[in-house]
C-alpha positions, 0 to 999 in steps of 0.5 A: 345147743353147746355144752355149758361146760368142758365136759365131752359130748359123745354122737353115739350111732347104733342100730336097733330094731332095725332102724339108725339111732343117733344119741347123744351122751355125756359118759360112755365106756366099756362097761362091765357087760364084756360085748357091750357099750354103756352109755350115760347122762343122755343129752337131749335138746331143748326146743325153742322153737314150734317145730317139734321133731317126731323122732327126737320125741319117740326117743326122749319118751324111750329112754326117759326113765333110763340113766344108763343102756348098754348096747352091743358092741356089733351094734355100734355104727360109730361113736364120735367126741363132738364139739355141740350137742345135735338133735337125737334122732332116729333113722330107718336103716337102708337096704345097703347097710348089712350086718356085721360080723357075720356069725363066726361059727355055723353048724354043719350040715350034714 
């Protein structure tokens, strides 16, 4: 679970389809997209044990072929540099946690 090297390992939480996802990754920038997080070199456990954890699987099997996403800006939860790599996960999204930034300009109603 540790990082068998000095590399960084970043938690990346964002939100898609409506449910918490919870990465974590090796690179991670800016990205060239202005408005987006790319993020890269995806970490995923190892299991030793018999206890599989369905979330983890359903992102593995998500982004098995991908080696780079890049997610909206105002999507992003939180991005922490972490010490050992966790589980990947994926969470469904309460009913206190509320968009943001609302839309900056709307139409008039006239």
């Amino acid at each position: 679970m540790s990082t068998p090297n000095n590399d960084p390992i970043y938690r990346v939480q964002f939100v898609s389809n409506g449910e918490r996802y919870e990465l974590y990754v090796r690179e991670l920038s800016q990205g060239s997209l202005f408005g987006f997080v790319e993020i890269g070199d995806f970490v995923w456990d190892t299991h030793t044990s018999v206890v599989v954890d369905p979330s983890h699987e359903k992102l593995k099997s998500e982004f098995s072929d991908v080696t780079r996403t890049y997610v909206p800006m105002h999507n992003v939860l939180r991005i922490d540099a972490v010490k050992r790599q966790g589980t990947a996960k994926i969470t469904p999204i309460s009913d206190k946690v509320t968009a943001f930034p609302n839309p900056i300009y709307t139409p008039k109603k006239e």
